[in-house]
TIVEX-664131 format. One record per residue: residue number from 0; x, y, z of N, C-alpha, C in turn. Coordinates in nm, 2 decimals, decimal comma. Each point is the difference from the previous one (the first is absolute). Example, Ala and Ser with C-alpha at 12.3 -4.5 7.8 and 13.67 -1.06 7.14 Angstrom:
# residues 2
+------+--------+--------+--------+--------+--------+--------+--------+--------+--------+
: dovo :    n_u :    n_v :    n_w :   ca_u :   ca_v :   ca_w :    c_u :    c_v :    c_w :
+------+--------+--------+--------+--------+--------+--------+--------+--------+--------+
:    0 :   1,32 :  -0,57 :   0,78 :  -0,09 :   0,12 :   0,00 :   0,09 :   0,12 :   0,00 :
:    1 :  -0,04 :   0,11 :  -0,07 :   0,09 :   0,11 :   0,00 :  -0,08 :   0,11 :   0,08 :
+------+--------+--------+--------+--------+--------+--------+--------+--------+--------+
***
This chain:
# residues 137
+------+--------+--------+--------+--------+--------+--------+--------+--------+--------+
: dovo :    n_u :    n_v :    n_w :   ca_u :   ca_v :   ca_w :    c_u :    c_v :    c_w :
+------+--------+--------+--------+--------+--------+--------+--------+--------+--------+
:    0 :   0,64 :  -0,10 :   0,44 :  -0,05 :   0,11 :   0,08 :  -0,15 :   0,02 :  -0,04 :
:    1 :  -0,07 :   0,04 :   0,07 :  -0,16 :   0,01 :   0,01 :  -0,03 :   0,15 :  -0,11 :
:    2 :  -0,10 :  -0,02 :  -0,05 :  -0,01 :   0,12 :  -0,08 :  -0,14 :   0,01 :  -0,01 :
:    3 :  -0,05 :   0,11 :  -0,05 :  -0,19 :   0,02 :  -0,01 :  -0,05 :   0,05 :  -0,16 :
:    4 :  -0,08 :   0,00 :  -0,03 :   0,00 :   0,07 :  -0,16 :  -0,12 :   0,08 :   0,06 :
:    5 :  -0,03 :   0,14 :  -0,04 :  -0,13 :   0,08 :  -0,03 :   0,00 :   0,10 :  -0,09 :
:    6 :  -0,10 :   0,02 :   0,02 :  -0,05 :   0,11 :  -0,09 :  -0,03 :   0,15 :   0,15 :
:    7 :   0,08 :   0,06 :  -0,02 :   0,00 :   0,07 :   0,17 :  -0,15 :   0,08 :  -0,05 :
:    8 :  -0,04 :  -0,04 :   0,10 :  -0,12 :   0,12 :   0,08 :   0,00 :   0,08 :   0,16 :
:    9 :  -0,10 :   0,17 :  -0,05 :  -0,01 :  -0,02 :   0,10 :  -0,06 :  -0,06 :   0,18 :
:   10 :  -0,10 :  -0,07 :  -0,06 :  -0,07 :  -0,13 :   0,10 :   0,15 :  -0,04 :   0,06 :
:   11 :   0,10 :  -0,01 :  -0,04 :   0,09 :  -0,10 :   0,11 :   0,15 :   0,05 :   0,01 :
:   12 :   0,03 :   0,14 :   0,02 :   0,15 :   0,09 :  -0,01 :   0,01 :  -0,03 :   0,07 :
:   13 :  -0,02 :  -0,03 :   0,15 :   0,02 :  -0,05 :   0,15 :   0,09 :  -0,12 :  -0,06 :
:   14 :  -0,05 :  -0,09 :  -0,04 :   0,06 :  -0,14 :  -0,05 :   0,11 :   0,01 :  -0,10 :
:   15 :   0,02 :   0,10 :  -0,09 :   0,09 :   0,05 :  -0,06 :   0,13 :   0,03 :   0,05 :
:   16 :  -0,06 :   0,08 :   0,09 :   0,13 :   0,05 :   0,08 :   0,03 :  -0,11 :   0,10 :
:   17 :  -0,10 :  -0,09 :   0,08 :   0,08 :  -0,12 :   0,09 :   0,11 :  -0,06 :  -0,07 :
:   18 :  -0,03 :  -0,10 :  -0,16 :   0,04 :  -0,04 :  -0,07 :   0,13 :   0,04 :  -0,04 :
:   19 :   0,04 :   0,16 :  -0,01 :   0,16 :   0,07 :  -0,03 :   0,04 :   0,00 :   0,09 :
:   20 :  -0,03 :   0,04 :   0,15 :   0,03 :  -0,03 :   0,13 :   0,10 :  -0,13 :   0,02 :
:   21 :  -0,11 :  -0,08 :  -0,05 :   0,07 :  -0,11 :   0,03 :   0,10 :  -0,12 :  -0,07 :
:   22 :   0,03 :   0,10 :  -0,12 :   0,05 :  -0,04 :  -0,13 :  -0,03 :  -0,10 :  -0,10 :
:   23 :  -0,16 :  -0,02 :   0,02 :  -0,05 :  -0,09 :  -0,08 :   0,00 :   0,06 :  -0,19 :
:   24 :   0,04 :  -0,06 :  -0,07 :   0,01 :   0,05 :  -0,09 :  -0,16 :   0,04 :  -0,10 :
:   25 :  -0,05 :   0,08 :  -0,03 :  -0,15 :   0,05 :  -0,07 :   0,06 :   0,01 :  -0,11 :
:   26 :  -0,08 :  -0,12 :  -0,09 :   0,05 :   0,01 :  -0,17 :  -0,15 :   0,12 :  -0,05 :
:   27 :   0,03 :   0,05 :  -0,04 :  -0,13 :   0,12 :   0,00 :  -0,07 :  -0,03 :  -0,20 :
:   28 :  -0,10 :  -0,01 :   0,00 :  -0,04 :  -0,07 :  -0,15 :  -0,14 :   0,08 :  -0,05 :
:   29 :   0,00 :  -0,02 :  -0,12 :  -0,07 :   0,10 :  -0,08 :  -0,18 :  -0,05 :   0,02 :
:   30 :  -0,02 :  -0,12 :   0,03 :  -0,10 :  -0,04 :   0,03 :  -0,03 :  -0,07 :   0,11 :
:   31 :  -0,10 :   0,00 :   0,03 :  -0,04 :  -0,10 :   0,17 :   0,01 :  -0,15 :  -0,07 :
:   32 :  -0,07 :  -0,03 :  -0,13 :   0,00 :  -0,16 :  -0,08 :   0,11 :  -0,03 :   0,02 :
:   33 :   0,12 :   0,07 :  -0,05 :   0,14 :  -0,04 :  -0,03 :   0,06 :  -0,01 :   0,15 :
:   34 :  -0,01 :   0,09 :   0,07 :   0,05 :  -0,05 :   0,21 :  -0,02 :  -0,11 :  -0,02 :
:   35 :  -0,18 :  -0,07 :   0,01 :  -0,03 :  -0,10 :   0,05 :   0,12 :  -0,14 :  -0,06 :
:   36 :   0,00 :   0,06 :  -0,13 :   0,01 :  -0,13 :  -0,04 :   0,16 :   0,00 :   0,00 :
:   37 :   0,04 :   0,09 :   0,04 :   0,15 :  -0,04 :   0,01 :   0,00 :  -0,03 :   0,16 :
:   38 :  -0,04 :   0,04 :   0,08 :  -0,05 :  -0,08 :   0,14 :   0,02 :  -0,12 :  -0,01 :
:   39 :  -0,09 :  -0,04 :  -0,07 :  -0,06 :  -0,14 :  -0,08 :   0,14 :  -0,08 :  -0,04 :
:   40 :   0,05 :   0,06 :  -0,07 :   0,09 :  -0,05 :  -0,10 :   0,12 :  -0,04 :   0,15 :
:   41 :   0,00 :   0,10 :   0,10 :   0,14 :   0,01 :   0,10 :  -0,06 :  -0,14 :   0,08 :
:   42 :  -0,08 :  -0,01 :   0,05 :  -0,07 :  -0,12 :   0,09 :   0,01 :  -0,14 :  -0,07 :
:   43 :  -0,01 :   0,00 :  -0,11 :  -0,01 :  -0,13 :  -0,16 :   0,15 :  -0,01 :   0,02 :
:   44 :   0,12 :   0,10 :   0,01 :   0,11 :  -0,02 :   0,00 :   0,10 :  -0,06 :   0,11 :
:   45 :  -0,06 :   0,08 :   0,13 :   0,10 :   0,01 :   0,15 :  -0,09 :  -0,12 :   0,05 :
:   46 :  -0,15 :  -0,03 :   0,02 :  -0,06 :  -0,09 :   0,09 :  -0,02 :   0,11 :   0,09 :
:   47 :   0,02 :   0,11 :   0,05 :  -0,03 :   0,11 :   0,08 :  -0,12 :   0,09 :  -0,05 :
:   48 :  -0,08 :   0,02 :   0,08 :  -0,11 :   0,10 :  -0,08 :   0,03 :   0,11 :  -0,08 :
:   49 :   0,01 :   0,05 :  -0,11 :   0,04 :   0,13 :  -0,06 :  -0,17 :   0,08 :   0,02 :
:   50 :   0,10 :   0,17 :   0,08 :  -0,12 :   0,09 :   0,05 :   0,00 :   0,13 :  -0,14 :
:   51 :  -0,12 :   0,00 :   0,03 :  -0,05 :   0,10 :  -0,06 :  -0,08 :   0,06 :   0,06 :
:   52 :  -0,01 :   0,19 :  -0,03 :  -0,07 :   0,11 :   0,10 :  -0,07 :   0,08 :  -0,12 :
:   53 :  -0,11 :   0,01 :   0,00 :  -0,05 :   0,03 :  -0,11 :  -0,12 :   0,12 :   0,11 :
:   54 :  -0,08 :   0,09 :  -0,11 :  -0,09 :   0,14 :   0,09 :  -0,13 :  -0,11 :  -0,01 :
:   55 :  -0,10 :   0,08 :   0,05 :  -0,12 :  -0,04 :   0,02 :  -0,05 :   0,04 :  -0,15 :
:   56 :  -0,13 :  -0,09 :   0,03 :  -0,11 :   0,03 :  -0,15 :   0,08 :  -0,07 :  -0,10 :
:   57 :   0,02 :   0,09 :  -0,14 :   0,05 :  -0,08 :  -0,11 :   0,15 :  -0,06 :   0,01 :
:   58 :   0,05 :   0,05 :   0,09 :   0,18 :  -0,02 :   0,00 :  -0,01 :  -0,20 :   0,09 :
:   59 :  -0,14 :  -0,02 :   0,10 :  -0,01 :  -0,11 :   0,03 :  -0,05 :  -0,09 :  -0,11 :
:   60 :  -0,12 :   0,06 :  -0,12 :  -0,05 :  -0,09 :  -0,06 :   0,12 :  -0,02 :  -0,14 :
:   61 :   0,03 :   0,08 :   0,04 :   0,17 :  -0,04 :  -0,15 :   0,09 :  -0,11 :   0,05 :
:   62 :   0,01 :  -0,04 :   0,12 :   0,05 :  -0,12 :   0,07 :  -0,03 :  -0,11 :   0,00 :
:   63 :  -0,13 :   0,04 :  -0,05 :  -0,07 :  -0,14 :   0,06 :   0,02 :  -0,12 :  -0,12 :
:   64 :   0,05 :   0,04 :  -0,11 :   0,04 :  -0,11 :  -0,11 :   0,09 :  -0,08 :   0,08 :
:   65 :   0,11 :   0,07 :   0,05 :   0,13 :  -0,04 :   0,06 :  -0,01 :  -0,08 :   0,15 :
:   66 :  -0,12 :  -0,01 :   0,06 :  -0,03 :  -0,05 :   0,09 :  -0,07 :  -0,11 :  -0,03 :
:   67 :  -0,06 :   0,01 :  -0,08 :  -0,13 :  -0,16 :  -0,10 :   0,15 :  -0,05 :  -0,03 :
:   68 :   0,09 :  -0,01 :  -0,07 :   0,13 :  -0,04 :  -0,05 :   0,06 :  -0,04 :   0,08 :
:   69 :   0,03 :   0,01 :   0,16 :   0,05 :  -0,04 :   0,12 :  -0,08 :  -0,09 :   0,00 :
:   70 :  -0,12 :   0,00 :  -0,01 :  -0,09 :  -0,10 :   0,10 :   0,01 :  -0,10 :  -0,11 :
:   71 :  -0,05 :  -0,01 :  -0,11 :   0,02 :  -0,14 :  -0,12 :   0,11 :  -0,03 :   0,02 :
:   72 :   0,12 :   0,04 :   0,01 :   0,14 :  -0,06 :   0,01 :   0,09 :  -0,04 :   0,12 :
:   73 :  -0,11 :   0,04 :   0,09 :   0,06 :  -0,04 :   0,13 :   0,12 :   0,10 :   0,08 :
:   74 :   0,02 :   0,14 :  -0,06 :   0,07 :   0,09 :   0,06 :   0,01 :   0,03 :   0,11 :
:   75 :   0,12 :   0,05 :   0,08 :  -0,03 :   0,03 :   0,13 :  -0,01 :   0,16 :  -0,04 :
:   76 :  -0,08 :   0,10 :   0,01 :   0,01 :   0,11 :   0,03 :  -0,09 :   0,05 :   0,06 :
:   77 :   0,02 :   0,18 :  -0,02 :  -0,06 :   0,10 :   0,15 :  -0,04 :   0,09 :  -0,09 :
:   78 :  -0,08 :   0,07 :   0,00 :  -0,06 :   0,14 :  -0,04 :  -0,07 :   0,08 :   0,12 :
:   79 :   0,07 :   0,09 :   0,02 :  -0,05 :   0,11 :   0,05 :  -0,07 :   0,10 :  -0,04 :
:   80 :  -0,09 :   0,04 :   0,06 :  -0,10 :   0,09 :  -0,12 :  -0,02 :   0,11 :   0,13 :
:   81 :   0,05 :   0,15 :  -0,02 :  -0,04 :   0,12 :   0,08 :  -0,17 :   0,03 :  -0,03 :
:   82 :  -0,03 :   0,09 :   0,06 :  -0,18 :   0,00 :   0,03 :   0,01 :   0,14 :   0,07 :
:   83 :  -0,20 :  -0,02 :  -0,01 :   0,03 :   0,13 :   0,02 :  -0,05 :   0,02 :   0,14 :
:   84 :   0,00 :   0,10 :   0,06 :  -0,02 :   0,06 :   0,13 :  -0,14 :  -0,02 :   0,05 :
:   85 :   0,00 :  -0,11 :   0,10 :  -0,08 :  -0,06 :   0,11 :  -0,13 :   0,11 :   0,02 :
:   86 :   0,03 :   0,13 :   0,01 :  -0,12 :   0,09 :   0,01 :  -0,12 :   0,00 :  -0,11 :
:   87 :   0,08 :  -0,04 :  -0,14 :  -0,05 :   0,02 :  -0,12 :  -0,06 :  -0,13 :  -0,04 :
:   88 :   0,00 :  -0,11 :   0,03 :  -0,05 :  -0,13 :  -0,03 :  -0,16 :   0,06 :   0,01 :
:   89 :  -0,05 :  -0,11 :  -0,10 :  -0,16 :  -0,01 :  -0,03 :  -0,03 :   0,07 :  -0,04 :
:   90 :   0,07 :   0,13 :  -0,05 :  -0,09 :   0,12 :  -0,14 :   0,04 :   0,04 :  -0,07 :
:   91 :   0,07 :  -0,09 :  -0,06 :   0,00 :  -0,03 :  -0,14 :   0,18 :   0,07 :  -0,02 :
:   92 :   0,05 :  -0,01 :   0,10 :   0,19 :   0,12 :  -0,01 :   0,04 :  -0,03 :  -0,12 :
:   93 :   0,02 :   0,07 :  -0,05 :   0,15 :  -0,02 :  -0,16 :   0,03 :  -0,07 :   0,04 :
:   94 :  -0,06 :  -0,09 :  -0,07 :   0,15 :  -0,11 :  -0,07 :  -0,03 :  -0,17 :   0,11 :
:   95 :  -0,17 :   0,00 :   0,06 :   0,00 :  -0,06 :   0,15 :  -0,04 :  -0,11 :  -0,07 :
:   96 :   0,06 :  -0,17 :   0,00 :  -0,04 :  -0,08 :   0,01 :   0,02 :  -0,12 :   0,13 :
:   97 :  -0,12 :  -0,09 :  -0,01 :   0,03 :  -0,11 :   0,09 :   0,10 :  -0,10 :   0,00 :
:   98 :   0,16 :  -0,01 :   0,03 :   0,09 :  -0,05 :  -0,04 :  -0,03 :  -0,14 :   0,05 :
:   99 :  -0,01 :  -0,03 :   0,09 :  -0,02 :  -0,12 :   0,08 :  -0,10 :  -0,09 :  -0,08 :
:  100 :  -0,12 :   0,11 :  -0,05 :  -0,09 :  -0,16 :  -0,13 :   0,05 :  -0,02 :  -0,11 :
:  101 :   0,06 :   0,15 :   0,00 :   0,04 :  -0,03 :  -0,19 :   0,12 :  -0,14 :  -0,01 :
:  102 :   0,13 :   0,07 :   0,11 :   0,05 :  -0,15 :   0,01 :  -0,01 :  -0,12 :   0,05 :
:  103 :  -0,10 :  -0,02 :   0,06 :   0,03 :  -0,13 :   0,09 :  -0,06 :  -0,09 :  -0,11 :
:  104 :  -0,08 :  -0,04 :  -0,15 :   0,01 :  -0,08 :  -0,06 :   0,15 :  -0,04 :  -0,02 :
:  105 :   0,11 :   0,12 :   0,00 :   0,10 :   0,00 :  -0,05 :   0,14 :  -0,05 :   0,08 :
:  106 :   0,00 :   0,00 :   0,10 :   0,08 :  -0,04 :   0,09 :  -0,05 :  -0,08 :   0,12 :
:  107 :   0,13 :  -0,04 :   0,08 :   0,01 :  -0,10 :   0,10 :  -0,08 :   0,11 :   0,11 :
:  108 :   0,02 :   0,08 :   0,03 :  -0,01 :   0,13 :   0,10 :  -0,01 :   0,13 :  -0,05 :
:  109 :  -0,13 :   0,05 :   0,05 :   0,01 :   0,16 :   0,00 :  -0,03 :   0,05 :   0,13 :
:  110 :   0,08 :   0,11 :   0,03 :  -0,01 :   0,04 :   0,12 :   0,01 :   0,16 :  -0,02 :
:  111 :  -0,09 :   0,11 :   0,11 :   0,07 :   0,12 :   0,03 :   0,02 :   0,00 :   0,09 :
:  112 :   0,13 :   0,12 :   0,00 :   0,07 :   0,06 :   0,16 :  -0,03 :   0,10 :   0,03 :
:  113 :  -0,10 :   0,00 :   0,10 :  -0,05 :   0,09 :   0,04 :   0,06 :   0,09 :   0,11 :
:  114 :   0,12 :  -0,05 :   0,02 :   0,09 :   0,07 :   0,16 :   0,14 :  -0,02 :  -0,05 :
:  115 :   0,11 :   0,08 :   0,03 :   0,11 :   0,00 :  -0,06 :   0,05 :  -0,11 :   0,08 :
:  116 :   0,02 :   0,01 :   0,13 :   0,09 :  -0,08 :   0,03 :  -0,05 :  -0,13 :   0,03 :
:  117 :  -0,06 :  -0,04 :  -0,11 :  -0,05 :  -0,15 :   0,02 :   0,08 :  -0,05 :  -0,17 :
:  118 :   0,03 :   0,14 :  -0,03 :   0,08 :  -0,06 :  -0,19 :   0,09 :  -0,11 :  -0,01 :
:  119 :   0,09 :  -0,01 :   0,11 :   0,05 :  -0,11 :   0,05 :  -0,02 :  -0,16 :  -0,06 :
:  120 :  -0,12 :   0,01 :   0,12 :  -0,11 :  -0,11 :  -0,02 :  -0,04 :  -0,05 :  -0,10 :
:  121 :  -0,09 :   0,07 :  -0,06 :  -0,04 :   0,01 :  -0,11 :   0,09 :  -0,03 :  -0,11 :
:  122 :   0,12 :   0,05 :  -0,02 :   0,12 :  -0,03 :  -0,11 :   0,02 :  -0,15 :   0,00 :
:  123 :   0,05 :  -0,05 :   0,14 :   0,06 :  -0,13 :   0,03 :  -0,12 :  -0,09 :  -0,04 :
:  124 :  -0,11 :   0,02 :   0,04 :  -0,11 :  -0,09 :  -0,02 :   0,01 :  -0,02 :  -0,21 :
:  125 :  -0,01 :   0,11 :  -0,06 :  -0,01 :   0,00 :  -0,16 :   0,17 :  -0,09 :   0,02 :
:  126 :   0,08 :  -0,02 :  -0,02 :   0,10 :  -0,06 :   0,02 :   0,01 :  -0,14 :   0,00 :
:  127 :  -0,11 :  -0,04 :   0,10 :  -0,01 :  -0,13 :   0,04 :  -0,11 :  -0,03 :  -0,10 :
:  128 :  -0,12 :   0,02 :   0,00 :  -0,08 :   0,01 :  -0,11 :   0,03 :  -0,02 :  -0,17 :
:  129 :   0,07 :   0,11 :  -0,03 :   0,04 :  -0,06 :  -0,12 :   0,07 :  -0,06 :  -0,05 :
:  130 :   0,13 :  -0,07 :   0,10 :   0,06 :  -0,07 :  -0,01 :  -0,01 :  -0,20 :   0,07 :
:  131 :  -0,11 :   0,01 :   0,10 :  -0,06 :  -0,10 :   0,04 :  -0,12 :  -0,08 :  -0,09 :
:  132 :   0,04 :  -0,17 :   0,01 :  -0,12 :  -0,06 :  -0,10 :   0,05 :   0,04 :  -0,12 :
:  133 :  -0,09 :   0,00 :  -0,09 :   0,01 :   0,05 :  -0,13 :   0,04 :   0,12 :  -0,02 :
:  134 :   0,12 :   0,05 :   0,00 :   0,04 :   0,15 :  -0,01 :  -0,12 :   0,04 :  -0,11 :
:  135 :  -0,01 :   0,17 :   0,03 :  -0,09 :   0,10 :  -0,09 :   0,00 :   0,10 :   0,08 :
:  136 :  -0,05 :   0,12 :  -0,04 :  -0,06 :   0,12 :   0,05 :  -0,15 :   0,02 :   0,11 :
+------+--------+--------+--------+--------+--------+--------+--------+--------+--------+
***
């Protein structure tokens, strides 16, 4: 069965609640480092990407060990990172970084979803991504 690790924030309760909806199981963890890397650890195990949902700002850069650790070893995984509100970009919002530069040394793909019902998309594409070629994040 499919399962997610985070560190719950509010950036992504919408996703929280899809996730129990839909009976995906949320192992809930004391640190965003430790999600990743047990993400890490689930992907190293199944060949399936292990997801992690971590908040914006520090809760992404606590991840980011666990995603360098996917990519050296060839993991298939997914990090989700909540953000902050589209009005508030460029002056400086609590907690606002550029996710897309910080990772993309770090992964196969970074992408944002900027429209809900394209989540879809977007999901299946990380899917194929991290698990296509050289699996990684």
């Amino acid at each position: 069965m499919p399962r997610v690790f985070s560190v719950p924030g509010e950036s992504f309760l919408a996703a929280l609640d899809g996730l129990l909806d839909a009976g995906i199981p949320n192992i809930v963890c004391r640190h965003e480092g430790g999600a990743a890397m047990m993400a890490e650890a689930t992907g190293k195990l199944t060949g399936q990407p292990g997801i992690c949902l971590v908040t914006r700002g520090p809760g992404a850069t606590n991840a980011a060990a666990g995603v360098h650790v996917a990519r050296q070893d060839s993991t298939p995984m997914i990090l989700f990172i909540g953000d902050i509100e589209r009005g508030h970009r460029d002056r400086e919002a609590f907690q606002e970084v550029d996710f897309r530069s910080m990772f993309a040394p770090l992964a196969k793909w970074t992408a944002e979803i900027g429209q809900t019902e394209r989540i879809p998309e977007y999901v299946a594409r990380a899917f194929h991504v991290a698990t296509s070629g050289r699996p990684g994040p």
